[in-house]
SESEBA-651727 format. One line per field, with one value per atom (N, C-alpha, C): residue in three letters; x, y, z. Coordinates in steps of 0.02 Angstrom, whole numbers, plus 50000, padded with zeros to 5 digits. Layout:
// SESEBA-651727
type	ALA	...
px	X	...
py	Y	...
pz	Z	...
//
This chain:
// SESEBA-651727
type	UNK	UNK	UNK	UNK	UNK	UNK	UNK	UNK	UNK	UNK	UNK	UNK	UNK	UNK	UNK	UNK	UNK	UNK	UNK	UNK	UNK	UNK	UNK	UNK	UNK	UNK	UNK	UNK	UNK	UNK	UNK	UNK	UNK	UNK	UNK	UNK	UNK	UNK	UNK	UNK	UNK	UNK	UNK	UNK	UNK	UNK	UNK	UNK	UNK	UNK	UNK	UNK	UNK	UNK	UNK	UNK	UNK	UNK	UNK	UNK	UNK	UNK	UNK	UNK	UNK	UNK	UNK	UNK	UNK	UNK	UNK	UNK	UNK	UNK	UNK	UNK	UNK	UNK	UNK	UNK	UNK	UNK	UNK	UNK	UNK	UNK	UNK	UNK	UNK	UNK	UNK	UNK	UNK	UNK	UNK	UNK	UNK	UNK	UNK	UNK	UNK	UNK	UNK	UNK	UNK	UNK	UNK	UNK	UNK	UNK	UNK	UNK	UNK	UNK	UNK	UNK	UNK	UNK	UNK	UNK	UNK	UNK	UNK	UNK	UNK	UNK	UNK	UNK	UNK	UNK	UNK	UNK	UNK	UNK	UNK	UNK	UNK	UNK	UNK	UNK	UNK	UNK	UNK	UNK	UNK	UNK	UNK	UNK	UNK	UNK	UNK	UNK	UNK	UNK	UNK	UNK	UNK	UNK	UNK	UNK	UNK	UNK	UNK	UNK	UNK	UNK	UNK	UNK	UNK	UNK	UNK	UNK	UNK	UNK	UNK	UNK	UNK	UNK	UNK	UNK	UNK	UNK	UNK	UNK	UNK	UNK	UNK	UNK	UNK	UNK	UNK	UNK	UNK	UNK	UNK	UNK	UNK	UNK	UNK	UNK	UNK	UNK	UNK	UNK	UNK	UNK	UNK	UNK	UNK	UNK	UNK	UNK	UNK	UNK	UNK	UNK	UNK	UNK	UNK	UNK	UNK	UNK	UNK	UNK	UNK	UNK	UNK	UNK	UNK	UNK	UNK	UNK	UNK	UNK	UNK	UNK	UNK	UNK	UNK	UNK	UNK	UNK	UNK	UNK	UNK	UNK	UNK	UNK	UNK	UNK	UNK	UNK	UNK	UNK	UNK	UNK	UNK	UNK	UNK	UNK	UNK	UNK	UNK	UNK	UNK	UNK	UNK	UNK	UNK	UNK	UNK	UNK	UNK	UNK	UNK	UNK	UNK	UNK	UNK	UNK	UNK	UNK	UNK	UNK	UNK	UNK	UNK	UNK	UNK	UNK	UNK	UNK	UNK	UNK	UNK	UNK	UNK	UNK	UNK	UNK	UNK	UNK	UNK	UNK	UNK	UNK	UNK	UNK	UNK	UNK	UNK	UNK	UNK	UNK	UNK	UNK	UNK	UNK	UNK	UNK	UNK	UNK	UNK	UNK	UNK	UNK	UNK	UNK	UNK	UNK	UNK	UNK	UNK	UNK	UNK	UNK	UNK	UNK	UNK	UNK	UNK	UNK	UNK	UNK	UNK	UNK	UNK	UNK	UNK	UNK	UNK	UNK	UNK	UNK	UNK	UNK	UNK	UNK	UNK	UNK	UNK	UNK	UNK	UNK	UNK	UNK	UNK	UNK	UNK	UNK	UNK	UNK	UNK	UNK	UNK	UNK	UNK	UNK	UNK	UNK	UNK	UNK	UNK	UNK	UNK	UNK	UNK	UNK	UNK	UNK	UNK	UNK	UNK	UNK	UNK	UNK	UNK	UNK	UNK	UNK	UNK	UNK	UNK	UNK	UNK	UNK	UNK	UNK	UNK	UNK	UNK	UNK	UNK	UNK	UNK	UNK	UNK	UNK	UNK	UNK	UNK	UNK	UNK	UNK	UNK	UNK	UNK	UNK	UNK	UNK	UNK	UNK	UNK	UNK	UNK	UNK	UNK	UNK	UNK	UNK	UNK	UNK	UNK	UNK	UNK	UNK	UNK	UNK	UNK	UNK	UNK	UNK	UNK	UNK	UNK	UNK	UNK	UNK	UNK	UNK	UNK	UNK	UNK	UNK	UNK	UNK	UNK	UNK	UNK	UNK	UNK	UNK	UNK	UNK	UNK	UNK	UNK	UNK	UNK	UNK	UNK	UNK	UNK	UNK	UNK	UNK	UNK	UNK	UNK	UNK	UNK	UNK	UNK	UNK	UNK	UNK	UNK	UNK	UNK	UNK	UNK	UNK	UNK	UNK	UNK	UNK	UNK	UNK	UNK	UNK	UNK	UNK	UNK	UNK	UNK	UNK	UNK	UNK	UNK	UNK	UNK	UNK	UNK	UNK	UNK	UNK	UNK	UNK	UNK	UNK	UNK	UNK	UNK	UNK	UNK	UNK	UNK	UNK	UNK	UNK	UNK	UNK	UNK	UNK	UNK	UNK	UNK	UNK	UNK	UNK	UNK	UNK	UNK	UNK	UNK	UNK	UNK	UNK	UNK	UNK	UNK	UNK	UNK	UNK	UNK	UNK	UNK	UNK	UNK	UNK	UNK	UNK	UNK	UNK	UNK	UNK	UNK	UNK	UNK	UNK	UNK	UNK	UNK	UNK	UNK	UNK	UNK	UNK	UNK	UNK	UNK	UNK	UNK	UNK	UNK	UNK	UNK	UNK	UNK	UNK	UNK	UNK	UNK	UNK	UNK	UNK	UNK	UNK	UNK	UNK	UNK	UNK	UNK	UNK	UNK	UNK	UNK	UNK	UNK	UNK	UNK	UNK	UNK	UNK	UNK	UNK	UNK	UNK	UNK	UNK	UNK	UNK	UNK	UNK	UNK	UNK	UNK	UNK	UNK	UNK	UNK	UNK	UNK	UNK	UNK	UNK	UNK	UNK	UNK	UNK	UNK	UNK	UNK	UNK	UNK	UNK	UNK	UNK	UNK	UNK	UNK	UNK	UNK	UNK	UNK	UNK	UNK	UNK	UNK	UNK	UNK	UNK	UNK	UNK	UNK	UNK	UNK	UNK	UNK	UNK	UNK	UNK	UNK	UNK	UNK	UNK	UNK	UNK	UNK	UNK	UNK	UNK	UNK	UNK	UNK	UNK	UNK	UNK	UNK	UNK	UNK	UNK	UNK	UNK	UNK	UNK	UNK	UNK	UNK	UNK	UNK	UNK	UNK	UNK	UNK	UNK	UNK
px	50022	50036	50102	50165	50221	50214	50159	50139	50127	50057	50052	50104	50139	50204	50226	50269	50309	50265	50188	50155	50179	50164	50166	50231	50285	50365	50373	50328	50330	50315	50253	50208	50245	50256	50297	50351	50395	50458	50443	50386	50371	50338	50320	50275	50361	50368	50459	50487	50503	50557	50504	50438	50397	50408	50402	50400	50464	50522	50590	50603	50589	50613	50559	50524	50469	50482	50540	50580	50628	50680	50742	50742	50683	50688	50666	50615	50590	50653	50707	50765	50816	50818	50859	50854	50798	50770	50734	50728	50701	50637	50586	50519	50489	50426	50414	50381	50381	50375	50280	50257	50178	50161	50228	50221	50285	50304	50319	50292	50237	50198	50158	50108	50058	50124	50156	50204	50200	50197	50185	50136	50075	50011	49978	50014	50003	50052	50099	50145	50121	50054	49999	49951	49958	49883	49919	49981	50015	50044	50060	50079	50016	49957	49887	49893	49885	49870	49933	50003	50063	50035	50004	50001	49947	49890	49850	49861	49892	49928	49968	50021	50047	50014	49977	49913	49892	49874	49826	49883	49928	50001	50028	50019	50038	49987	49923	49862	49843	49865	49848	49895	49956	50007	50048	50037	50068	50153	50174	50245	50275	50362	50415	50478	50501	50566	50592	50632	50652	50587	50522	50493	50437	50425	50402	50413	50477	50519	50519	50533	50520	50460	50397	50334	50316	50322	50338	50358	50440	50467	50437	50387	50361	50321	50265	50242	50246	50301	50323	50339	50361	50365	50336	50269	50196	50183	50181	50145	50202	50262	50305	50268	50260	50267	50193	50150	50077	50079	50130	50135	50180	50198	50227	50178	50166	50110	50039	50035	49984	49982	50042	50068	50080	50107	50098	50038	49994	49913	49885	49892	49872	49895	49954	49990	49950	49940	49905	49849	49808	49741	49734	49786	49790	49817	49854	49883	49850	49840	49809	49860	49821	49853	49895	49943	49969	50052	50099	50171	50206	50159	50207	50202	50265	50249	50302	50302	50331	50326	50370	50375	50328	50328	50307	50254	50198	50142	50116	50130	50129	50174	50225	50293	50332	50318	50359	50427	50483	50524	50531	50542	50559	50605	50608	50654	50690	50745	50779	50847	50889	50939	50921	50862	50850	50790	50784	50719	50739	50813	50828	50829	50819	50808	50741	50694	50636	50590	50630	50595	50567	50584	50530	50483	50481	50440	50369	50321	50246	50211	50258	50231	50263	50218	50235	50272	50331	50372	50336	50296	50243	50188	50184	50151	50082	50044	49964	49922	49951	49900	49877	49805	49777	49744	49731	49709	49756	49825	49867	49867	49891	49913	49849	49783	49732	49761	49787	49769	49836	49874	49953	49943	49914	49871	49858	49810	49775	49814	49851	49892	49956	50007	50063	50083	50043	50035	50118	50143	50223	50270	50264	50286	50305	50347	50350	50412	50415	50499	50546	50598	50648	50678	50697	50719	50790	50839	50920	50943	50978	50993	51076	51080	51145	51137	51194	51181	51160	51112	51132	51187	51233	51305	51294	51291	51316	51266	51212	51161	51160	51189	51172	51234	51292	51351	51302	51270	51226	51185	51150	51121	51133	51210	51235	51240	51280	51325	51266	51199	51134	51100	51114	51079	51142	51210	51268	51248	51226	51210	51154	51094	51042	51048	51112	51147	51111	51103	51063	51100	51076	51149	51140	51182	51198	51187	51139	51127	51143	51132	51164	51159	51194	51205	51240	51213	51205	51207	51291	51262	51252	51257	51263	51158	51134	51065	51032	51073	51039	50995	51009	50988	51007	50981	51023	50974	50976	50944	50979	50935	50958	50921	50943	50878	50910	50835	50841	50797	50843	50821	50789	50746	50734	50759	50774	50809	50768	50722	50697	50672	50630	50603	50636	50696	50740	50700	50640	50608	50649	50645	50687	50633	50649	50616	50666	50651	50708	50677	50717	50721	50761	50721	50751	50754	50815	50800	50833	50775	50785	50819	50843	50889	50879	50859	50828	50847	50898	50897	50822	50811	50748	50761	50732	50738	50818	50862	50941	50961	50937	50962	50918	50921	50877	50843	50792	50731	50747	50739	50741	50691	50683	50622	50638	50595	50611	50565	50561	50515	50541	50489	50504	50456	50483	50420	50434	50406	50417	50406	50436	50452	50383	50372	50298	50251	50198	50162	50127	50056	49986	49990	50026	50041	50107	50140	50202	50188	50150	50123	50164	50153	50173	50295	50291	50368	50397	50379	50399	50395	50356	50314	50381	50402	50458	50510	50529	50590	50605	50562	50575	50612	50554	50552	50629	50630	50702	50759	50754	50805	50819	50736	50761	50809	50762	50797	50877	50898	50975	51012	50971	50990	51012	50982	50962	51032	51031	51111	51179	51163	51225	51281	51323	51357	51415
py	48229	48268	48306	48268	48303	48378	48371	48422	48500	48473	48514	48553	48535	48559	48590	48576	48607	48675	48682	48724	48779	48751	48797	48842	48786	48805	48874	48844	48910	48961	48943	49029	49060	49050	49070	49119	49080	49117	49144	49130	49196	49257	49249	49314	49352	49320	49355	49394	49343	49400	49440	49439	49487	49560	49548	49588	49639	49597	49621	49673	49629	49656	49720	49715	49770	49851	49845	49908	49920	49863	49840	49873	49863	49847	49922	49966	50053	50082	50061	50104	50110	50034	50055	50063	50083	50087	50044	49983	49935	49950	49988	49980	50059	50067	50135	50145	50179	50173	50172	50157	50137	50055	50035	49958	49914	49959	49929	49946	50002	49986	49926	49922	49873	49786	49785	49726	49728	49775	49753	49757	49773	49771	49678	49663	49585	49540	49544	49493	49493	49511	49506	49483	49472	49407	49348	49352	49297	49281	49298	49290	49236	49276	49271	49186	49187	49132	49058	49094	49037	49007	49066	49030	48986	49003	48951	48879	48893	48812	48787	48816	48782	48757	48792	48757	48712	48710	48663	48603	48598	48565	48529	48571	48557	48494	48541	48477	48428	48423	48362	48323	48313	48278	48261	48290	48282	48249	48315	48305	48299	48248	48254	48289	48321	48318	48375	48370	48437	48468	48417	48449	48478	48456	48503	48572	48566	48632	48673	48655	48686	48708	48682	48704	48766	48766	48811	48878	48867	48926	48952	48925	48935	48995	48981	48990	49073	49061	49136	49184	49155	49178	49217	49188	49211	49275	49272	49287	49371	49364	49428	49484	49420	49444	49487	49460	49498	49562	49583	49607	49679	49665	49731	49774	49734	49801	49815	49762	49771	49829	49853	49906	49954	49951	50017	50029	49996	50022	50014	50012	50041	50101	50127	50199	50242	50215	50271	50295	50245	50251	50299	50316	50334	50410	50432	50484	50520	50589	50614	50624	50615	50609	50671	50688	50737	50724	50782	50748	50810	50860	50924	50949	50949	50970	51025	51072	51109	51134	51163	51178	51267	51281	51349	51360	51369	51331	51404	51481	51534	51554	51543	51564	51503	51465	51389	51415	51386	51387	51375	51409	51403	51350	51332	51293	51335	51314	51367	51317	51293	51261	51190	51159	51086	51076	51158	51167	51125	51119	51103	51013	50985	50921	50904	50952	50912	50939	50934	50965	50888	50832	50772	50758	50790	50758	50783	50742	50758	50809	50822	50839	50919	50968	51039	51053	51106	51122	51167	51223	51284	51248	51279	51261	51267	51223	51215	51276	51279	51316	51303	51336	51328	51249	51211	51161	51103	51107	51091	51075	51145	51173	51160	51125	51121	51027	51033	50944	50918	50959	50938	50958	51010	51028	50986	50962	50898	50818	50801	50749	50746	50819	50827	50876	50878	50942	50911	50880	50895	50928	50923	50954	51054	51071	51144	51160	51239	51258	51250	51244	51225	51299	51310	51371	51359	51379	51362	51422	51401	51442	51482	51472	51518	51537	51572	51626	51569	51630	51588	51572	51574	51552	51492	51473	51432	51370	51399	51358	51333	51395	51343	51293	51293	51224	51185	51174	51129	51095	51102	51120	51071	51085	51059	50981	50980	50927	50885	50874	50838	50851	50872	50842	50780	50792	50730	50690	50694	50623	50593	50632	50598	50557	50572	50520	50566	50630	50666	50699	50711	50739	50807	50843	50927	50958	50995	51021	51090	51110	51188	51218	51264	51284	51377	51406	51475	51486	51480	51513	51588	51634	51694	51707	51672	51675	51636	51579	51538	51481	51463	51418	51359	51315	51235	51192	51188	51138	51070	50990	50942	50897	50847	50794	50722	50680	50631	50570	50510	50445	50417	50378	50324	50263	50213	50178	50110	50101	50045	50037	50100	50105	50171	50194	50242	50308	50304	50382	50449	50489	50567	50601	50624	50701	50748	50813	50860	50901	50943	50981	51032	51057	51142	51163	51198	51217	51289	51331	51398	51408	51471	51481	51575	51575	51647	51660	51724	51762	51788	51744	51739	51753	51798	51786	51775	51822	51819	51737	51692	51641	51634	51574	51560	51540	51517	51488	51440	51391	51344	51302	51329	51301	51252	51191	51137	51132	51129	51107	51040	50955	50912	50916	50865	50870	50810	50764	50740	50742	50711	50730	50693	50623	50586	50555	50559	50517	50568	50556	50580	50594	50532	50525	50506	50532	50521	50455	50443	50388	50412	50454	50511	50504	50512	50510	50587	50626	50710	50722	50697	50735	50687	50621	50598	50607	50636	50659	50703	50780	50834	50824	50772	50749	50726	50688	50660	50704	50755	50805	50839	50862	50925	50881	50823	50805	50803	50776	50763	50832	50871	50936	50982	50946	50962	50939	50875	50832	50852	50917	50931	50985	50993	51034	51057
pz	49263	49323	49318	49287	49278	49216	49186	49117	49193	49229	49270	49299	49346	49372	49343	49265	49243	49235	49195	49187	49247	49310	49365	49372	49343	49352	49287	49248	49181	49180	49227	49216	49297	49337	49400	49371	49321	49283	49231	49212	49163	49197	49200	49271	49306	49340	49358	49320	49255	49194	49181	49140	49129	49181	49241	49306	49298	49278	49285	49221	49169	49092	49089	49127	49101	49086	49171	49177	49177	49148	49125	49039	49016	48935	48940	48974	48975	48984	49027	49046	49001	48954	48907	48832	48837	48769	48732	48751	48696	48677	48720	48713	48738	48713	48745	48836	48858	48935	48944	48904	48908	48882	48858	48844	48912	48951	49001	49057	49066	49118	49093	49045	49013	49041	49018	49043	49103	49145	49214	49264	49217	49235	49228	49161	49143	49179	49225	49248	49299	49322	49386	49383	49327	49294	49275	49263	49246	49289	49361	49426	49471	49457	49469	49444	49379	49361	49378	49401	49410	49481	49509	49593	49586	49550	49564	49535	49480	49469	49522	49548	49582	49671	49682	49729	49702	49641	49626	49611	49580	49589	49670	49717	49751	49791	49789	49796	49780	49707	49667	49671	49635	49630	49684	49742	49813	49799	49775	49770	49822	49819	49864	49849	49904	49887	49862	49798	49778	49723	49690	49652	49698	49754	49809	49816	49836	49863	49787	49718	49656	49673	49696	49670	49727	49784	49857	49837	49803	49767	49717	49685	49618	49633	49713	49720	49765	49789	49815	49754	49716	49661	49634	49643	49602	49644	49709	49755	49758	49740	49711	49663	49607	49553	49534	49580	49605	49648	49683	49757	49725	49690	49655	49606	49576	49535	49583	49638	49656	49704	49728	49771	49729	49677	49641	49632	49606	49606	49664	49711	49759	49784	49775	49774	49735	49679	49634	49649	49681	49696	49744	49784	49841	49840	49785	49769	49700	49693	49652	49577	49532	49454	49437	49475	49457	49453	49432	49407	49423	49461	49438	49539	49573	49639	49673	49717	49710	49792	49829	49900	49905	49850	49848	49764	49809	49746	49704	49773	49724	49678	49682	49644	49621	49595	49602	49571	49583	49519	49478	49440	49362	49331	49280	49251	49191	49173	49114	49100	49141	49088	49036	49094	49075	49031	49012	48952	48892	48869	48791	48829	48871	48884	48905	48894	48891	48827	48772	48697	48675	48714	48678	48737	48792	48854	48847	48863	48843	48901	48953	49022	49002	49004	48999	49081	49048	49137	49145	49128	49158	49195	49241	49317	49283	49323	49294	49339	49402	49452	49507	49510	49565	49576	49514	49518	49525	49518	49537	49606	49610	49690	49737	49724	49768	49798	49731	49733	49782	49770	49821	49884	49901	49970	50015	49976	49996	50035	49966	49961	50013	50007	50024	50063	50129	50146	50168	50182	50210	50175	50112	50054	50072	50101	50129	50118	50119	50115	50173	50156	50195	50231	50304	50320	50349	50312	50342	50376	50453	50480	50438	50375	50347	50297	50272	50230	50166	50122	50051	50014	50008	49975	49996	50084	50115	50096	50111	50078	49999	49973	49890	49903	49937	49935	49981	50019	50050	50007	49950	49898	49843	49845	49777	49817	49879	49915	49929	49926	49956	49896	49832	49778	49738	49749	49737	49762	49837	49864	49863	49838	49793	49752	49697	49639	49578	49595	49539	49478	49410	49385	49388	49414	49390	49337	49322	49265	49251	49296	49309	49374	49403	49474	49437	49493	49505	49559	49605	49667	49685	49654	49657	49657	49620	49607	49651	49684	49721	49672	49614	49567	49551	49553	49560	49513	49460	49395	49404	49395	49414	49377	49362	49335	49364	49377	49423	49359	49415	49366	49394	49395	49439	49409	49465	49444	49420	49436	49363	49317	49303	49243	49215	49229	49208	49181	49233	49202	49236	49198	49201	49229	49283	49305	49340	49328	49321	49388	49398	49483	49482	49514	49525	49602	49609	49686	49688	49723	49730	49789	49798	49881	49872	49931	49941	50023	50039	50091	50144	50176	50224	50302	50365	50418	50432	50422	50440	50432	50377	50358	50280	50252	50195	50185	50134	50131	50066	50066	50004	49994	49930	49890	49844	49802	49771	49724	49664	49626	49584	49586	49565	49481	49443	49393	49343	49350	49282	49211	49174	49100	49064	49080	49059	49107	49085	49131	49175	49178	49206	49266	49319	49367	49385	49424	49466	49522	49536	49592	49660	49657	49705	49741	49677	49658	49696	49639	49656	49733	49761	49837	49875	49870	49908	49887	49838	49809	49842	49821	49874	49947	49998	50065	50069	50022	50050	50040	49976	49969	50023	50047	50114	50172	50188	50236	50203	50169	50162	50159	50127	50164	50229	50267	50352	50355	50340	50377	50344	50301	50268	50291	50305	50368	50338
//
């Protein structure tokens, strides 16, 4: 009975680090970023399989005490370590396979400084289209340009000051053009996707446009479309 338990105590904490290292080890290089999704597709079968030991642990051996409370924790544990990929795949399911999104789907912006940083990325920065642009329609209709009541100058320092507080890095800025190149991390599986934001004299104020995109991967699990969202807004609040 004590073999059991520990079993439960093992696979609980393996399922965890699995969960953790998956996008710990993609961010800093150890592994390629298709063997740390696969790592965290499997720490949900191995999550899967910790909880039911420790039910079955908890049923059988009718522990006291602190190997109780070990087996309880074991068990939230599990029930984590399931609840995370199982929400990412449910995101996905839910959002269309696309990586490339943009506030303005006839004219998107362009990219040009952060071209020589994506010469290893598998994801082309030239806009796909209409089949694109049908599928974000659909998905993101919130996804729209932004209209600032000031001039463009004023707006591209709005611009710059609410992509800093994104935590994004600066890649290049043009305020005379209204051009603002940026690339963004995410923070656990340290994937790169790069951003552009246009600023155009509109209606005696400006119009600002955003294009998100990532560098790999089929799907964004709808990354780009809340990136944007949250840019504009932090935009709005920038004064």
């Amino acid at each position: 009975m004590k073999a059991l338990r520990a079993l439960a105590l093992l696979l609980a904490f393996a399922g965890m680090v699995m969960l953790a290292v998956s996008g710990i080890g993609t961010r800093i290089g150890v592994w390629h970023y298709r063997t740390g999704l696969s790592m965290l597709r499997y720490s949900a079968y191995v999550g899967i399989a910790a909880a039911v030991v420790c039910l079955v642990a908890l049923a059988v051996t009718r522990p006291r005490g602190g190997t109780r409370t070990a087996l309880v924790l074991g068990l939230l544990l599990s029930v984590l370590t399931v609840g995370v990929p199982y929400r990412f795949s449910q995101i996905a399911k839910r959002v269309p396979p696309i990586h490339d999104i943009t506030t303005d789907m006839v004219n998107p912006p362009a990219f040009v400084a952060v071209m020589a940083r994506r010469a290893s990325a598998t994801n082309a920065a030239e806009y796909a289209g209409d089949s694109v642009a049908a599928l974000q329609r659909a998905a993101y209709p919130e996804v729209q340009p932004l209209m600032l009541p000031v001039p463009p100058l004023a707006a591209f320092d709005r611009a710059v000051a609410a992509a800093k507080a994104m935590g994004w890095e600066i890649v290049a800025g043009d305020s005379p053009s209204g051009r603002l190149e940026a690339t963004a991390t995410t923070t656990w599986f340290g994937f790169k996707d790069d951003v552009v934001v246009r600023i155009r004299a509109a209606n005696e104020g400006s119009r600002v446009d955003v294009r998100s995109v990532s560098r790999v991967g089929r799907s964004d699990v709808g990354a780009n479309a809340a990136r944007i969202v949250r840019y504009l807004d932090e935009l709005q609040r920038q004064r």
